[in-house]
C-alpha positions as CSV (number, residue, x, y, z in Angstrom):
1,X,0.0,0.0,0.0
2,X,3.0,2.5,0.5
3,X,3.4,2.2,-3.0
4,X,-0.1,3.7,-3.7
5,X,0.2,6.9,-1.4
6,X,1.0,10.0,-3.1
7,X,2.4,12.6,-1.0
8,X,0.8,16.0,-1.0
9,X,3.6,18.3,-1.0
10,X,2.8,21.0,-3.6
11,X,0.5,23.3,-4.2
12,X,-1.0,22.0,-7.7
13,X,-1.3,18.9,-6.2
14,X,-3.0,20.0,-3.1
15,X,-5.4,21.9,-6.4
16,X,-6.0,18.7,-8.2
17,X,-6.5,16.2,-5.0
18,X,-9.2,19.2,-4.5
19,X,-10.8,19.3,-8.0
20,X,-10.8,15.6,-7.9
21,X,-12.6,15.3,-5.2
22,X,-15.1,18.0,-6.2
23,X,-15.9,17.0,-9.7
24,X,-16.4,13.4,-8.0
25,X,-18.8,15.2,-5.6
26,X,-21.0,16.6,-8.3
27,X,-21.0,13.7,-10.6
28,X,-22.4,11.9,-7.8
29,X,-25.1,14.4,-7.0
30,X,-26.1,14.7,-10.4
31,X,-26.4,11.2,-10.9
32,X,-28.6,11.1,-7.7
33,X,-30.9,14.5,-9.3
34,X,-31.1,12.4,-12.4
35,X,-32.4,9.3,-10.6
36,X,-34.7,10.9,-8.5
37,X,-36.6,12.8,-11.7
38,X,-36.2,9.2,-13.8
39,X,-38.4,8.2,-11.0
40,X,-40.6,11.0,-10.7
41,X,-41.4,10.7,-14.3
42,X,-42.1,7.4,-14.3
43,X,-44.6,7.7,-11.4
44,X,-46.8,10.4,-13.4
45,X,-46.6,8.6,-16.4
46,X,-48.0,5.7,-14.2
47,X,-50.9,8.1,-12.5
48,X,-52.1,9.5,-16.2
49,X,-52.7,6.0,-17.1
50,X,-54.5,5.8,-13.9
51,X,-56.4,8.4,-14.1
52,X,-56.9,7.6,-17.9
53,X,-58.5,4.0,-16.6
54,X,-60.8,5.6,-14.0
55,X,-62.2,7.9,-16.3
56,X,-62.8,5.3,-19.1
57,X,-64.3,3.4,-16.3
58,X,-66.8,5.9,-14.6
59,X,-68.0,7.6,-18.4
60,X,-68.2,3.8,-19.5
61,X,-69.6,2.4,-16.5
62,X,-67.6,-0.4,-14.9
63,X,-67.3,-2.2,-11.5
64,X,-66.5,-0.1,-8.3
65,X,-63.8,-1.9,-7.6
66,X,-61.8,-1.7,-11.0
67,X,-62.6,2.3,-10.6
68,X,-61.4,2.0,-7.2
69,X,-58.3,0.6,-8.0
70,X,-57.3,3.0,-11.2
71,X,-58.3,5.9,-8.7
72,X,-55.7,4.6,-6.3
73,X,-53.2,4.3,-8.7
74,X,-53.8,7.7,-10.2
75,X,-53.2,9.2,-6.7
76,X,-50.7,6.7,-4.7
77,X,-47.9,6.9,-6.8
78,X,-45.7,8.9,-5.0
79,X,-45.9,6.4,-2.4
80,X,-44.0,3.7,-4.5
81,X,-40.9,5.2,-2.9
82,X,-41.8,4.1,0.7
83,X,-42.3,0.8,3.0
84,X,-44.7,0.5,5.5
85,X,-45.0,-1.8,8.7
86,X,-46.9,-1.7,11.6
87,X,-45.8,-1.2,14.9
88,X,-46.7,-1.2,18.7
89,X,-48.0,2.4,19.8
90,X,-45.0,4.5,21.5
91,X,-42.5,1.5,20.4
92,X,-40.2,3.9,18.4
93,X,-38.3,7.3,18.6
94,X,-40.1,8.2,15.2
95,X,-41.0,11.6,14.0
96,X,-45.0,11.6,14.2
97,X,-47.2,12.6,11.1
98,X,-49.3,15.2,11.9
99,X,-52.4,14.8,10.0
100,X,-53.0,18.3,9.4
101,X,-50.7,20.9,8.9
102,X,-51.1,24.1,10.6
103,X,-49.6,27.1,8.8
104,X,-48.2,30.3,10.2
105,X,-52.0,32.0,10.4
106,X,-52.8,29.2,12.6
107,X,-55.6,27.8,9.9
108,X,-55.0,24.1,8.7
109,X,-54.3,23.0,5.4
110,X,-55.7,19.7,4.3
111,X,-53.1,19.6,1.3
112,X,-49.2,19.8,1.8
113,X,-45.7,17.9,1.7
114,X,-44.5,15.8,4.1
115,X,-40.9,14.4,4.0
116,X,-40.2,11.5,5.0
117,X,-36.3,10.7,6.2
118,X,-34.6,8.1,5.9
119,X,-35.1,6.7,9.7
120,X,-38.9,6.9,9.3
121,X,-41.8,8.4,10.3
122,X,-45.1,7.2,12.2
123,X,-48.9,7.4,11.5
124,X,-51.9,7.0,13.8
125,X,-54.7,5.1,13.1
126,X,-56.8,7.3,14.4
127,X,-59.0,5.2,16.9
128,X,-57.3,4.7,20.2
129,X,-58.4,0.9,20.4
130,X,-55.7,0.4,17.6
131,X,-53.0,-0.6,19.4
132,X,-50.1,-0.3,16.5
133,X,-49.6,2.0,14.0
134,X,-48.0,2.6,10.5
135,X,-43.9,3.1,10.7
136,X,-43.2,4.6,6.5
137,X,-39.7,4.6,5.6
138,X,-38.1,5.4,2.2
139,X,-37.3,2.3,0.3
140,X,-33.5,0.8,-0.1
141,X,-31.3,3.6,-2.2
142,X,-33.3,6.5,-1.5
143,X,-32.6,9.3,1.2
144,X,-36.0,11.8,2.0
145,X,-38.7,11.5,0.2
146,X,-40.8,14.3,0.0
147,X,-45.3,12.6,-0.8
148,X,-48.1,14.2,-0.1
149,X,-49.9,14.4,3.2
150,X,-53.2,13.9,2.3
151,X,-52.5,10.6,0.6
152,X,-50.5,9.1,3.3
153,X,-53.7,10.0,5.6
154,X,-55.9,8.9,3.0
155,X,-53.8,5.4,2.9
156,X,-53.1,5.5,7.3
157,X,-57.2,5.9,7.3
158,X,-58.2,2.9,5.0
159,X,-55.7,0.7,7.0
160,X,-57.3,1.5,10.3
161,X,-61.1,1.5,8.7
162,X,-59.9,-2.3,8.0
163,X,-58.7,-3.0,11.5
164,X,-62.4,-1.2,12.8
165,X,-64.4,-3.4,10.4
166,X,-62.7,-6.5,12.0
167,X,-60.8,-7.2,8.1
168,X,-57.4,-7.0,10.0
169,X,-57.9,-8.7,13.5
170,X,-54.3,-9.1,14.4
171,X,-54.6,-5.3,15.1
């Protein structure tokens, strides 16, 4: 390995150690933008078929279900990016969802981002008999990711309508 080390002893090396390891800095974040909009683009080509299907299928007329399921994917999309588990309630050191957002003038707003990191964030249920709740967490090679509140909820609040109906009785 002795043979390997270069020593640092002038100043245009000091320069070019520098711009190597800057120019490898921004290939690599670049390569990351260009990932992250790859995916991105492939999710909204994804929800206008979705939303494609559902209209074809409420003009047409067509099972709820098969509407149901072209709405959802029209709308969930965004939510390809993250895993979901359930856990106990109060088991984790998790940021908590809030599941509205309360802006500056104090009003709520129904309609907002919501970043996920990389550790994970929880979701109530919304009925206190639940005894677990949703832990999201970005899927394998991504860092943040930034999906819409209101779906999440909407997602958090079919979950726990399943455990209330008796669907999911290991909640």
């Amino acid at each position: 390995m002795d043979a390997l080390a270069v020593p640092v002893t002038t100043w245009d090396v000091s320069v070019s150690v520098v711009a190597a390891v800057v120019f490898g800095l921004f290939v690599s974040y670049a390569a990351t933008r260009r990932f992250r909009r790859f995916v991105v683009d492939a999710q909204e080509n994804s929800a206008g078929l979705s939303m494609r299907r559902f209209s074809d299928a409420v003009h047409v007329g067509s099972p709820v279900t098969e509407a149901w399921h072209s709405l959802i994917g029209a709308t969930a999309g965004s939510l390809e990016q993250l895993d979901v588990r359930l856990v106990p309630v109060d088991s984790d050191q998790h940021p908590v969802i809030a599941r509205r957002r309360v802006g500056p003038d104090g009003c709520g707003s129904d309609v907002s981002m919501v970043v996920i990191p990389h550790s994970g964030a929880l979701i109530g249920l919304g009925d206190p008999r639940i005894t677990q709740e949703l832990l999201v967490t970005p899927r394998a090679g991504f860092g943040a990711v930034e999906v819409p509140r209101e779906v999440l909820m909407a997602f958090a609040d079919q979950v726990g309508l399943m455990a209330r109906i008796g669907l999911l009785s290991e909640l």
